[in-house]
ZADO-1210 file (C-alpha; in nm, 4 decimals, padded with zeros to 6 digits):
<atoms>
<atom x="10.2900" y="10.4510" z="12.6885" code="UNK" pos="1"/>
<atom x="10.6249" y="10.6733" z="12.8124" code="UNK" pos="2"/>
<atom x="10.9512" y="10.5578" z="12.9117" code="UNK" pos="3"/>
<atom x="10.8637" y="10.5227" z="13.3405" code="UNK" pos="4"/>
<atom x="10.5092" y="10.2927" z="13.2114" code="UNK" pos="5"/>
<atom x="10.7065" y="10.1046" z="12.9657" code="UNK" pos="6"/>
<atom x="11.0171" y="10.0197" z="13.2872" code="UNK" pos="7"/>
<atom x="10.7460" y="09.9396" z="13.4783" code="UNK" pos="8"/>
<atom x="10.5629" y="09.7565" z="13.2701" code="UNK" pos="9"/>
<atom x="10.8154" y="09.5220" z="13.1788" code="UNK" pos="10"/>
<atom x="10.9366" y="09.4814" z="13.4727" code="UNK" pos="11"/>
<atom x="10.5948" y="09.3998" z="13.6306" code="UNK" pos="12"/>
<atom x="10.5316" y="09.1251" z="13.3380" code="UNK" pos="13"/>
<atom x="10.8933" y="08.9599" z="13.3848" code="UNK" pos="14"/>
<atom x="10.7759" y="08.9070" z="13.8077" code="UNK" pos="15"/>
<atom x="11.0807" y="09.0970" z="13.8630" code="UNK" pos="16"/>
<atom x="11.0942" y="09.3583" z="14.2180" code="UNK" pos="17"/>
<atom x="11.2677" y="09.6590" z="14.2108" code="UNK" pos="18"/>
<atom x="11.4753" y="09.5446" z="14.4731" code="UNK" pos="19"/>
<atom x="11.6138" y="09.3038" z="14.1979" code="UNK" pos="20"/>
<atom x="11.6110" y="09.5564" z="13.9135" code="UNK" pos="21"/>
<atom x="11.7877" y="09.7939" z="14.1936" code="UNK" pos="22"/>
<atom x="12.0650" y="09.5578" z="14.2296" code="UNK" pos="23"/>
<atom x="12.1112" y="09.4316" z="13.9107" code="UNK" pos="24"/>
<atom x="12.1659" y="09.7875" z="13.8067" code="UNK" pos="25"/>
<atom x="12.3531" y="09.8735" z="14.1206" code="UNK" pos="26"/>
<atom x="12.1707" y="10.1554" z="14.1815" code="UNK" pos="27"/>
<atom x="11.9419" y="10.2382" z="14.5230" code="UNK" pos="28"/>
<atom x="11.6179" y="10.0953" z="14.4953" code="UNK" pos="29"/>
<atom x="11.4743" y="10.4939" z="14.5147" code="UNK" pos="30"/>
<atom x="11.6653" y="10.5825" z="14.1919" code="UNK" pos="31"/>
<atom x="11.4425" y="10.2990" z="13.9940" code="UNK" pos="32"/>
<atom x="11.1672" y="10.4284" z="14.1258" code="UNK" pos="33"/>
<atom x="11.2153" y="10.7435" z="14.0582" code="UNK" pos="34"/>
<atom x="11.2624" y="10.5872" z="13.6955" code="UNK" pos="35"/>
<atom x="10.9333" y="10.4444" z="13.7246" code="UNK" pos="36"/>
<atom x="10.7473" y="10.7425" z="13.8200" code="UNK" pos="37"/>
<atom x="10.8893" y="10.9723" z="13.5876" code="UNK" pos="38"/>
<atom x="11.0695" y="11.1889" z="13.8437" code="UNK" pos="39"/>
<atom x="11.4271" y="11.0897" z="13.6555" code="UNK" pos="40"/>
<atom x="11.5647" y="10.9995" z="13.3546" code="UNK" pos="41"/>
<atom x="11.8014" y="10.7171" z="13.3406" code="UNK" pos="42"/>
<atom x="12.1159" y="10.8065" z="13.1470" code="UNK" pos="43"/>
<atom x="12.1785" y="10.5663" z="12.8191" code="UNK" pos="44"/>
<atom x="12.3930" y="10.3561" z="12.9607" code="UNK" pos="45"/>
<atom x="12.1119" y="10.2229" z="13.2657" code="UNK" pos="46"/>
<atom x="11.8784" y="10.2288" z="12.9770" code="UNK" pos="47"/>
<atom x="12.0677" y="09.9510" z="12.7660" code="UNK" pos="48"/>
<atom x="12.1158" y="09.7733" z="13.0987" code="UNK" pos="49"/>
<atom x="11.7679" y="09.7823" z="13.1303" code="UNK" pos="50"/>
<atom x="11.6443" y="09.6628" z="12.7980" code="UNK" pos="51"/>
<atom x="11.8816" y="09.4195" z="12.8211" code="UNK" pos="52"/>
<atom x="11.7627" y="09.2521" z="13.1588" code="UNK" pos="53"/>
<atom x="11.3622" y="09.3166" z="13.0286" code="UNK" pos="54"/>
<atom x="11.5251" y="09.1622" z="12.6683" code="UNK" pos="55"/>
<atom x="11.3705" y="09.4323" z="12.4872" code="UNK" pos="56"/>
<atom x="11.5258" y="09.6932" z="12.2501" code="UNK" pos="57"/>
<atom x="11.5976" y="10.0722" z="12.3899" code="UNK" pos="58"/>
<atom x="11.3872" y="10.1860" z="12.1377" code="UNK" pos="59"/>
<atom x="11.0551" y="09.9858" z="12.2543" code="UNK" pos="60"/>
<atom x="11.1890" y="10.1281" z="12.5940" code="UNK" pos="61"/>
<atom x="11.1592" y="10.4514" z="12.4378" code="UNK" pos="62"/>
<atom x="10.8341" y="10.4594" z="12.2780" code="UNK" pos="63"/>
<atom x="11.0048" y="10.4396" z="11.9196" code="UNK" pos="64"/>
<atom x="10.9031" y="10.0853" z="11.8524" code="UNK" pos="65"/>
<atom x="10.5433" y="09.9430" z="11.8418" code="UNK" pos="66"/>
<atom x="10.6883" y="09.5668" z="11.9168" code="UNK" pos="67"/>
<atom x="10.9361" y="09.4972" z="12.2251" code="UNK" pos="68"/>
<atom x="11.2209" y="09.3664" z="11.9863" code="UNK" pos="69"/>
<atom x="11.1603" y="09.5525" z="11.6844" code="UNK" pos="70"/>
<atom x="11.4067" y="09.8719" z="11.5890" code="UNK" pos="71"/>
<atom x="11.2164" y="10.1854" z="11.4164" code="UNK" pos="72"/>
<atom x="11.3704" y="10.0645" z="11.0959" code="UNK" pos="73"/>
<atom x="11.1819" y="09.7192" z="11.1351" code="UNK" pos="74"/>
<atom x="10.8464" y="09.9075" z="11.2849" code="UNK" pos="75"/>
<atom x="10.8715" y="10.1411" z="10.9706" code="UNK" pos="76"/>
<atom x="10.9210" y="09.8637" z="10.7086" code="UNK" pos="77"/>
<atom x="10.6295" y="09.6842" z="10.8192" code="UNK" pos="78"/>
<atom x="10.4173" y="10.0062" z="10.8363" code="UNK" pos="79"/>
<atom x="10.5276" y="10.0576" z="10.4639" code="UNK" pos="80"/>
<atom x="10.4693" y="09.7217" z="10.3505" code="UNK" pos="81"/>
<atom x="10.1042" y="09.7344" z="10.5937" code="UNK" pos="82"/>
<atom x="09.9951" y="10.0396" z="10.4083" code="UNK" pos="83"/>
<atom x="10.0793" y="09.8894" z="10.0787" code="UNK" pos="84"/>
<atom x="09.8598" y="09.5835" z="10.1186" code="UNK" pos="85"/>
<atom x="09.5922" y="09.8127" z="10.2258" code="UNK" pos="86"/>
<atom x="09.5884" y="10.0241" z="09.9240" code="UNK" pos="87"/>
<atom x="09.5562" y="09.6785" z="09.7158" code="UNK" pos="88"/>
<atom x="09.2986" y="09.5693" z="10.0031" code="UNK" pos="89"/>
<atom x="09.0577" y="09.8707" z="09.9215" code="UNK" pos="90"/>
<atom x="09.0877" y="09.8211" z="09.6060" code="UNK" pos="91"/>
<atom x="08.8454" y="09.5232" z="09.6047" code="UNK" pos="92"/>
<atom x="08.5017" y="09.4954" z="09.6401" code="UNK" pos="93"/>
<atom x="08.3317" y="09.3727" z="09.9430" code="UNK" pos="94"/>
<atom x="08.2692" y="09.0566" z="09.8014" code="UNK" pos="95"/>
<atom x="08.6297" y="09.0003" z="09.7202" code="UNK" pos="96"/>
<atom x="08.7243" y="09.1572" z="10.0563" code="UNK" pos="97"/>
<atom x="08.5895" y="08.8803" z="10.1869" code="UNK" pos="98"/>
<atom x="08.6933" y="08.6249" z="09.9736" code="UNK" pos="99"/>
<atom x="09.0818" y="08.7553" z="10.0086" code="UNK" pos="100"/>
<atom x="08.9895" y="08.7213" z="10.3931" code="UNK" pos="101"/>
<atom x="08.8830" y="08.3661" z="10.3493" code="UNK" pos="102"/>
<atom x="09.1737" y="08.2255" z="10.1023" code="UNK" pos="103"/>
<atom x="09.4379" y="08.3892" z="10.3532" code="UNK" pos="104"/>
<atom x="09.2433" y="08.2099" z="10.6583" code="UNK" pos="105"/>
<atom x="09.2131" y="07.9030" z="10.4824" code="UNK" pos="106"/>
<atom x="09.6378" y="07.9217" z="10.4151" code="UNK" pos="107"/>
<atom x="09.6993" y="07.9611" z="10.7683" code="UNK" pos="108"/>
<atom x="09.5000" y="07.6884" z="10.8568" code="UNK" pos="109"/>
<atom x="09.6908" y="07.4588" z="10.5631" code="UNK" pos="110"/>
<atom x="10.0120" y="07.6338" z="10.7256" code="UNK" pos="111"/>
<atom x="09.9335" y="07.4694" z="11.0726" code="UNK" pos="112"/>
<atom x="09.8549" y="07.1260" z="11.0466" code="UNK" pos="113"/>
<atom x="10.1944" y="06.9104" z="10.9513" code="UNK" pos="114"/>
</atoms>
C-alpha cells in the first residue's frame, strides 16, 4: 500500500470525512484529496499532522513500517528476531514442529485464564 491508500485508509477506518481531515489540517478539502489520490505530496509537516490525528507513526504512513505504531527500527528488530526463530524452527523435524506448535498453544492458553 502507498502513501495516498495508506491516508485514505486510515482515515476511512477512524469514520473520519475529509471535510474533517480538511479542517483539522486547515487545508481545502481538494488539497486532501489530492493527497488521497496521489496527485500531491503532502510536505512533512501535514504528514506528522496527519499521523498524529490517524495516531499512527509517519513511517507506517510511509510504507516503512509493517504495523501502524511501529518505527523501521522496531519492524526490523522483530524481522531479525522472526528469522532467528525460524532458522531454530526448521531445524526440527515435523514431529517436533508440531509438538513446539502445541507446547506454545498450550502456554497461551495457560497465559489467558487468571
Amino acid at each position: 500500500m502507498n502513501l495516498n491508500e495508506r491516508l485514505k485508509a486510515c482515515r476511512e477506518k477512524n469514520g473520519y470525512t475529509q471535510t474533517f481531515i480538511s479542517e483539522k489540517l486547515d487545508v481545502n478539502k481538494a488539497t486532501l484529496s489530492s493527497y488521497e489520490s496521489g496527485r500531491r505530496k503532502p510536505d512533512y509537516e501535514t504528514l506528522t499532522k496527519l499521523a498524529d490525528i490517524y495516531e499512527v507513526s509517519v513511517d507506517y504512513l510511509l510504507g516503512r513500517a509493517i504495523h501502524e505504531k511501529l518505527t523501521v527500527k522496531e519492524s526490523e528488530e522483530i524481522g531479525k528476531e522472526t528469522n532467528e526463530w525460524m532458522k531454530l524452527i526448521n531445524q526440527l523435524s515435523e514431529e517436533n514442529k508440531e509438538l513446539f506448535k502445541s507446547t506454545i498453544q498450550s502456554f497461551i492458553s495457560k497465559n489467558k485464564t487468571p
